[in-house]
C-alpha positions as CSV (number, residue, x, y, z in Angstrom):
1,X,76.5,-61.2,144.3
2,X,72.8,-60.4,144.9
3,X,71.2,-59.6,141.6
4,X,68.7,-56.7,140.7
5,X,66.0,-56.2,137.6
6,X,64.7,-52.8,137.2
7,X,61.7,-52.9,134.7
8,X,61.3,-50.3,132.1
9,X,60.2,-49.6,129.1
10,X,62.0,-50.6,125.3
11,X,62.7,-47.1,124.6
12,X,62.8,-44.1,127.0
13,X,63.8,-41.6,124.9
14,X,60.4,-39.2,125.6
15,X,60.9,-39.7,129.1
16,X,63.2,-38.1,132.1
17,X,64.5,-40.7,134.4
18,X,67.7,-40.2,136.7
19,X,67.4,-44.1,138.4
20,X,71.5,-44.5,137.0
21,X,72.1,-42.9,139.9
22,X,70.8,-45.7,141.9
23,X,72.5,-47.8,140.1
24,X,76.0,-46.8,140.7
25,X,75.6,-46.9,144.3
26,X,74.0,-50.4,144.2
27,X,76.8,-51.3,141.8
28,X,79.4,-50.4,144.6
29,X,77.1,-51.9,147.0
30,X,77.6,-55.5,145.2
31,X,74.2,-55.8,143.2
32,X,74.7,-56.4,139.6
33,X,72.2,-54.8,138.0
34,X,70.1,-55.6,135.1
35,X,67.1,-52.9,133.5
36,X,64.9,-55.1,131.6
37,X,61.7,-54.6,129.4
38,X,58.6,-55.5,131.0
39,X,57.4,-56.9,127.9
40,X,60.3,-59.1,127.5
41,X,59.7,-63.0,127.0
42,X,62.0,-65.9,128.2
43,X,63.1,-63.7,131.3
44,X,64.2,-66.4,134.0
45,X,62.7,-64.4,137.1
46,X,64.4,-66.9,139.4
47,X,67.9,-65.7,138.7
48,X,66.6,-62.4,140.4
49,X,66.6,-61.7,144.1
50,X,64.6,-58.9,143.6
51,X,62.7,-57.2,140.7
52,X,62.0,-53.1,141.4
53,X,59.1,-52.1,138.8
54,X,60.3,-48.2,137.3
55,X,60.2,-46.7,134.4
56,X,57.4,-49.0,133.1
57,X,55.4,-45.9,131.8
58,X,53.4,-47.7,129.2
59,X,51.8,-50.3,131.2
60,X,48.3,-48.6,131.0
61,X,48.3,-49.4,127.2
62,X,48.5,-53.4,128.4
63,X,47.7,-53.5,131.8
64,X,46.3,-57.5,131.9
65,X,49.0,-58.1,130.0
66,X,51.1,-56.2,132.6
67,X,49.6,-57.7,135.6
68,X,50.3,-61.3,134.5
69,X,54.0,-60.5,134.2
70,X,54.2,-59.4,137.6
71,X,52.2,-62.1,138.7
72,X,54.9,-64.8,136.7
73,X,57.5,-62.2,139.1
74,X,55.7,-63.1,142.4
75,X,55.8,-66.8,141.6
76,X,59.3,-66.9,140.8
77,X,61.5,-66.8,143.8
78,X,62.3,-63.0,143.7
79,X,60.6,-60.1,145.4
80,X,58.2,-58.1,143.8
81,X,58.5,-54.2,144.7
82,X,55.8,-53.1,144.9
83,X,53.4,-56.3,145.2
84,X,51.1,-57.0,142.7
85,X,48.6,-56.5,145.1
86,X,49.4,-53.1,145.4
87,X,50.0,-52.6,141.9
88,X,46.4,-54.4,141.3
89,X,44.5,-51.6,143.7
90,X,46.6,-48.4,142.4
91,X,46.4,-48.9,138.6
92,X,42.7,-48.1,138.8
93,X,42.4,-44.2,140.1
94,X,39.0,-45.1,141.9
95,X,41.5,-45.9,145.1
96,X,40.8,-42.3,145.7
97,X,37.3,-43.1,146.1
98,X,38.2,-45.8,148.8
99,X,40.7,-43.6,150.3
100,X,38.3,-41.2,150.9
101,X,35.8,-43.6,152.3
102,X,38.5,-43.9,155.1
103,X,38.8,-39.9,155.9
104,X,41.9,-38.6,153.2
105,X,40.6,-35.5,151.7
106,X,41.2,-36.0,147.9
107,X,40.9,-33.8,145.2
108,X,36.7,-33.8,144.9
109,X,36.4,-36.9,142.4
110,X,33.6,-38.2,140.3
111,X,33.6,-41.8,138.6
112,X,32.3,-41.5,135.1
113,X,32.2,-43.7,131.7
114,X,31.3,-42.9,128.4
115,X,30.3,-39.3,129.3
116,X,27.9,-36.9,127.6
117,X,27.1,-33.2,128.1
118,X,24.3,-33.8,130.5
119,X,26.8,-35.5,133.2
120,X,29.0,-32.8,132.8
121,X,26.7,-30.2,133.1
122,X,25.4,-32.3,136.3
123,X,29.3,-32.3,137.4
124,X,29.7,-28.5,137.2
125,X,27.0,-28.2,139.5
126,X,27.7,-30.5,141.8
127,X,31.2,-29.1,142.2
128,X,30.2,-25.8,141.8
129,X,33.0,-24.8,139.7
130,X,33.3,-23.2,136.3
131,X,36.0,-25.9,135.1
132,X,36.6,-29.4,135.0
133,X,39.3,-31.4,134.2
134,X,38.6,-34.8,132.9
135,X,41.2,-37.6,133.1
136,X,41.3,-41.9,132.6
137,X,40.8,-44.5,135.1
138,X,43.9,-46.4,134.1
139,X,46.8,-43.4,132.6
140,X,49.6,-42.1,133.4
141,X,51.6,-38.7,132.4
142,X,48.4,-36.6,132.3
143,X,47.9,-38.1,128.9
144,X,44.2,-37.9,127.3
145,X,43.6,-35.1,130.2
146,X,41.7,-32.4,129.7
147,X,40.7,-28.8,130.9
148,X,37.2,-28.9,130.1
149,X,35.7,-25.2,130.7
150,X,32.4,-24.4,131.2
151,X,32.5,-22.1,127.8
152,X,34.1,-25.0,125.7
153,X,33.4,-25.2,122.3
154,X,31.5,-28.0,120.5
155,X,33.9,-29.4,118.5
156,X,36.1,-29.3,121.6
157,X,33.6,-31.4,123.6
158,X,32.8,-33.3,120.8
159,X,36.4,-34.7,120.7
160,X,36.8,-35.0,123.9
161,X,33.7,-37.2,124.3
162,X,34.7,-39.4,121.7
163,X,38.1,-39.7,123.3
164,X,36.1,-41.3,126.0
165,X,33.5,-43.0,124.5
166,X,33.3,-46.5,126.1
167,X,35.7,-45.8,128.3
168,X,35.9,-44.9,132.3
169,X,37.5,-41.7,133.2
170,X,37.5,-39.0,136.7
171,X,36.0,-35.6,136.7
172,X,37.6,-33.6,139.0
173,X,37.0,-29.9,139.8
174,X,40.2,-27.7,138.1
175,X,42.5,-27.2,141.3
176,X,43.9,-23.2,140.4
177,X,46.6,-24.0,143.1
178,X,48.2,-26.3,140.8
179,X,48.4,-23.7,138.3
180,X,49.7,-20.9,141.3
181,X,51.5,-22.9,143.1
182,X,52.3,-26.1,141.4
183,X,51.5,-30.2,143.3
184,X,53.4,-30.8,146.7
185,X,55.3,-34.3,145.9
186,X,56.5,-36.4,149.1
187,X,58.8,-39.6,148.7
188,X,58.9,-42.2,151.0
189,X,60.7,-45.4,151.5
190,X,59.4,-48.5,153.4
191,X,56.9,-46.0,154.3
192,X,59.6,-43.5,155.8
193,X,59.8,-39.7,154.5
194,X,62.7,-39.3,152.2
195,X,62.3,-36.0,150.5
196,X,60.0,-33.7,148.6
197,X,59.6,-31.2,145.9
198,X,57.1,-29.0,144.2
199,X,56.5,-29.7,140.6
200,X,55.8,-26.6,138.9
201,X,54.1,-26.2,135.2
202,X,55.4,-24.1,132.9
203,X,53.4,-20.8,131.8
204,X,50.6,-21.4,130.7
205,X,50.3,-24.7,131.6
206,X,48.6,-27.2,134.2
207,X,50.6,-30.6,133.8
208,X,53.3,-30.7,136.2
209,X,55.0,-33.8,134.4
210,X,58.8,-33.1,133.1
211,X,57.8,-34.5,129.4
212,X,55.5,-30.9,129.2
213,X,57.8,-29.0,130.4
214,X,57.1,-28.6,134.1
215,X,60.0,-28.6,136.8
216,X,60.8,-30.4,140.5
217,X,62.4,-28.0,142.9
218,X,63.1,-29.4,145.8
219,X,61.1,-28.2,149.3
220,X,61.6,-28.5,152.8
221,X,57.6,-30.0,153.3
222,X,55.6,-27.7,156.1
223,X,54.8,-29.9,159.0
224,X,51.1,-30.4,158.3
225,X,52.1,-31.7,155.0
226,X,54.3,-34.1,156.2
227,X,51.4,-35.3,158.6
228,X,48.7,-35.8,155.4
229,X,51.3,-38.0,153.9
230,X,51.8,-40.0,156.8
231,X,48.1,-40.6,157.8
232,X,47.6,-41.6,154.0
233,X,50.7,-44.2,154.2
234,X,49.2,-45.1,157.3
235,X,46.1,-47.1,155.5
236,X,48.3,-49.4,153.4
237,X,48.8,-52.5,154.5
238,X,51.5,-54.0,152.5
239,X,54.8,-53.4,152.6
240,X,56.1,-50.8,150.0
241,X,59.4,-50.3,149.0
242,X,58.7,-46.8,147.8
243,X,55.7,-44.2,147.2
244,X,54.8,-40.8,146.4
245,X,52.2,-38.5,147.6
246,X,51.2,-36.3,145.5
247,X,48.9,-33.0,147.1
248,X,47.9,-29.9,145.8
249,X,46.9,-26.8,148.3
250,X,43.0,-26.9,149.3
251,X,41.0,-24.5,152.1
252,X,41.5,-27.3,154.6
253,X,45.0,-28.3,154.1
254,X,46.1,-30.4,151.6
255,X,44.2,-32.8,149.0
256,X,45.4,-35.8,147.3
257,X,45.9,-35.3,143.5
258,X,47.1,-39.3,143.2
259,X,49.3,-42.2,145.2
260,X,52.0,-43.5,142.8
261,X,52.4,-46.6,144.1
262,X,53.7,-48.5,140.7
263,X,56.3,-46.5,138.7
264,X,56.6,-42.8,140.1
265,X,59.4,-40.6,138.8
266,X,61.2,-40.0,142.4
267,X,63.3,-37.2,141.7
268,X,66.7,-38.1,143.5
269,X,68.4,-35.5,142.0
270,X,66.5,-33.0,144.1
271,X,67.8,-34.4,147.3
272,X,71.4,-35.3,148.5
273,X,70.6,-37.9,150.8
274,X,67.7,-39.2,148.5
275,X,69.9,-41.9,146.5
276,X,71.4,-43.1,150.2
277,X,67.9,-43.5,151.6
278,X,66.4,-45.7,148.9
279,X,69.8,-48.2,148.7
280,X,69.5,-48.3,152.3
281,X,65.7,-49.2,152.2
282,X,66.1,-51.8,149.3
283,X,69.0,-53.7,151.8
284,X,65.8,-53.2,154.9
285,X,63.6,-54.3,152.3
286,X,65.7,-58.2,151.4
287,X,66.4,-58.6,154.8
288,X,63.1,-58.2,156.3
């Protein structure tokens, strides 16, 4: 009986996850399935055939620490999804900046660390916008994001700064469309389409993540879409298991907001057939 780790978290209780569905079809497949901690010691990788990396949504709190554990993965005799490679390259959100060096439009993106008012005034200009939104090189879950309008207070700013103080971070120009139309998801697997949805915020609110109250519906994806996310799959070159696009509406198309390439929620309850693909792509994935 082939044998399965799923890496989480100790406690998921802040957190919407629907991978037990996955599991009871693996279960009936023959896997016997273990979720484990990522931060547990003494784990004997080698009695593992393969090791998926999921829910592991505090990682960017320990990410060295992170990285070495998936490193002792690689060496053991199972397989790593995604590879550490991977994992190494999309944990740091200036892959936008390389993606972009290779012709994806991405959501207009500067790299900035330990900011002051000067380079934000300097970033409203250049983007020509009225609002910014501020975010970490290494997060997740929108958290320590922030709207940062042009009229902001000084205590505001003054927070926000300090928040940041020694520390790398994005400005990005606030997209409206996220707000009026919510961020396009697609989900692939081995770098096949599988399904989409539309994360919505609520009202009021920009952050399309479940834990603020935003919603997935699932979407039929337009065919342009459906092209953007293949071109940017298109410019990996390691094998990955799964992936999600994320895009928000722009003038030309569609830009990239982010590529979850370590431990995206992927929604399978907004697709019938979603659960079937991603069983079916982990049996491609051992036997290839």
């Amino acid at each position: 009986m082939p044998r399965l780790a799923l890496l989480t978290i100790e406690n998921l209780d802040n957190f919407v996850t629907d991978e037990v569905m996955v599991v009871d079809l693996l279960e009936k497949a023959g896997w016997q399935i273990d979720w484990i901690p990522w931060q547990k010691t003494g784990v004997d990788w080698n009695g593992y055939d393969l090791v998926i990396i999921r829910s592991t949504w505090d990682y960017q709190y320990h990410l060295e620490e992170f990285f070495d554990v998936l490193a002792q993965i690689e060496a053991s005799q199972a397989k790593l999804a995604n590879p550490l490679s991977v994992v190494k390259w999309n944990a740091r959100k200036n892959y936008l900046i390389d993606l972009a060096d290779k012709g994806v439009e991405i959501v207009p993106t500067l790299l900035t660390e330990t900011p002051q008012k000067e380079g934000l005034i300097a970033a409203f200009e250049h983007f020509s916008t009225e609002e910014l939104v501020i975010k970490p090189l290494v997060g997740a879950t929108a958290f320590d994001t922030f709207r940062i309008p042009l009229t902001i207070g000084k205590a505001e700013l003054a927070s926000i700064l300090e928040t940041y103080q020694d520390r790398q971070g994005l400005l990005q120009p606030f997209q409206e469309n996220i707000q009026r139309e919510g961020e396009f998801s697609l989900v692939y697997f081995n770098k096949k389409f599988s399904h989409a949805f539309l994360k919505v915020a609520k009202k009021g609110d920009y952050r399309v993540q479940e834990e603020y109250g935003g919603e997935p519906h699932a979407i039929a994806p337009e065919e342009k879409l459906l092209q953007v996310g293949d071109q940017i799959l298109a410019l990996i070159p390691e094998n990955l298991l799964y992936a999600r696009v994320d895009l928000v509406r722009s003038d030309r198309g569609f830009a990239l907001m982010e590529l979850e390439l370590i431990e995206p929620a992927l929604y399978f309850r907004t697709h019938e057939k979603a659960v079937e693909n991603f069983v079916e792509a982990i049996q491609n994935w051992m036997s290839a």
